[in-house]
N, C-alpha and C positions, 0 to 999 in steps of 0.2 A: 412115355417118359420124354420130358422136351431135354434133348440134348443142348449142352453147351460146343455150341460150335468153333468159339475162340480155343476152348481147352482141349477138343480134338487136335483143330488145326499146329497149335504148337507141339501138340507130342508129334504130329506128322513133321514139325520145323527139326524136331529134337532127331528124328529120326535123318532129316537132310544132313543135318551135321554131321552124323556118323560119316556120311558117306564124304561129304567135305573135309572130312580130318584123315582119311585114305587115299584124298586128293581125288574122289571120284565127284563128277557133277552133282550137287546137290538137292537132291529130287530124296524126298520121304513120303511115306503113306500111312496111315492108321487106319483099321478096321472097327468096326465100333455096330455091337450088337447089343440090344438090352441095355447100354447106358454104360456098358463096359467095352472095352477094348479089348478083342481078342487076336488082333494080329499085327505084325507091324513089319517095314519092310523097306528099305532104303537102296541104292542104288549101288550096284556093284560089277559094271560091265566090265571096266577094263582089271577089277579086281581077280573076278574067277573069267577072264576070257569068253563073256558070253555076252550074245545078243537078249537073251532072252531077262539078262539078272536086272530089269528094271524092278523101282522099289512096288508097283503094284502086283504085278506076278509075284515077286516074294510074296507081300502081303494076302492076297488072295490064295496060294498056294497053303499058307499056313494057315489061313484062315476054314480053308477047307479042308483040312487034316483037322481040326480042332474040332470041327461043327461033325467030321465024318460024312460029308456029303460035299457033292459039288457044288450043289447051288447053296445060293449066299442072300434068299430074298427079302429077308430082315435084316439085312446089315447095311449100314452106311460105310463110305470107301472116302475116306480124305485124304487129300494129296495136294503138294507145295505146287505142283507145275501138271498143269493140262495134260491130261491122258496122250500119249502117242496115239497109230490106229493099230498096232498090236495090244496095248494094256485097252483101248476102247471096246476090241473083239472080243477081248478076257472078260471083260467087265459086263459086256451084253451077255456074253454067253454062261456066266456063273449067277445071271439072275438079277447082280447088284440094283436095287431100285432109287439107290440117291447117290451121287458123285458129290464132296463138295470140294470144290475147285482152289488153292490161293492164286495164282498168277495164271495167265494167259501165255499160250506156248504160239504167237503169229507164224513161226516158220512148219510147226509141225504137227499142231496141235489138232486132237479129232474130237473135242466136244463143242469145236463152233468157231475157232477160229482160220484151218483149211478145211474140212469138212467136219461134219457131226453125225460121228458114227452111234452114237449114245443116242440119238432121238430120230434113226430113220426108220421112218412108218411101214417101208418094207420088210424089218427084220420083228420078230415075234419077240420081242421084248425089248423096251423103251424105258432109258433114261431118265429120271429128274434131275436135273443139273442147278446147283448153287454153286457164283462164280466172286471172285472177290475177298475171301473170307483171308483176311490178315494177306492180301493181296502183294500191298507197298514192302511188307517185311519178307514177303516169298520171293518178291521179282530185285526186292535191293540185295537178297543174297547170291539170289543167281549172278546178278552184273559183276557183285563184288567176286564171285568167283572166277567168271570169265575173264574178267579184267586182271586178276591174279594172273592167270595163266598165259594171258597176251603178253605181260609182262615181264614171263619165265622164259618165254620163248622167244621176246625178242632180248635178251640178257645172253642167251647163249651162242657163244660163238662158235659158226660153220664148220 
């Protein structure tokens, strides 16, 4: 079945927002098995006090309670902002065979912009990476959030 990849990419946009309307960075993810969507997962660190609550570990997590297994190797994994190298190790390690990427993460990102943990030929399972997908609307949400919060913080007095 040929996925639509604009109509992932937005429900993974829809899912960033939750997390921007929490005041949390806004990073979303969507699972997408058989042409359906089986998980979805948005970003909640400073929400629940955790390193781990990025929106792809949610998503994968649910997505592997639903499937009853942990690997994931008929699902595709969409997300607003380039995998960290924890969500990369998750993502190798539950099988995922396609990533598709919206924006480029240059400070931290591990599917190719500081390294690329999705497609190293030493680890027993490799990555297909699509990068760009509703790219300019992933990366103008992020700035406008940063740019929000530069601007909270210089507002407030010492």
């Amino acid at each position: 079945m040929q996925e639509n990849r604009e109509y992932y990419m937005k429900e993974a946009i829809c899912q960033a927002r939750r997390a921007e309307a929490i005041e949390e960075v806004p990073i979303g993810c969507v699972i997408v098995r058989e042409g359906k969507i089986i998980a979805r997962g948005y970003n909640r660190r400073n929400t629940d006090h955790s390193v781990l609550k990025h929106a792809e570990i949610t998503a994968i997590q649910k997505a592997c309670r639903k499937l009853g297994d942990w690997r994931l190797e008929d699902c595709t994994l969409y997300v607003t902002l380039e995998p960290c190298q924890m969500c990369a190790g998750a993502i190798v390690q539950a099988r995922i065979p396609k990533v598709v990427i919206g924006a480029m993460n240059p400070k931290a990102g591990s599917a190719g912009s500081v390294i690329n943990l999705l497609q190293m030929k030493a680890f027993n399972h490799q990555v297909e990476i699509e990068k760009g997908i509703m790219g300019e609307e992933c990366s103008a949400m992020l700035s406008h959030f940063f740019a929000t919060l530069r601007r909270k913080r210089a507002a407030k007095p010492d």
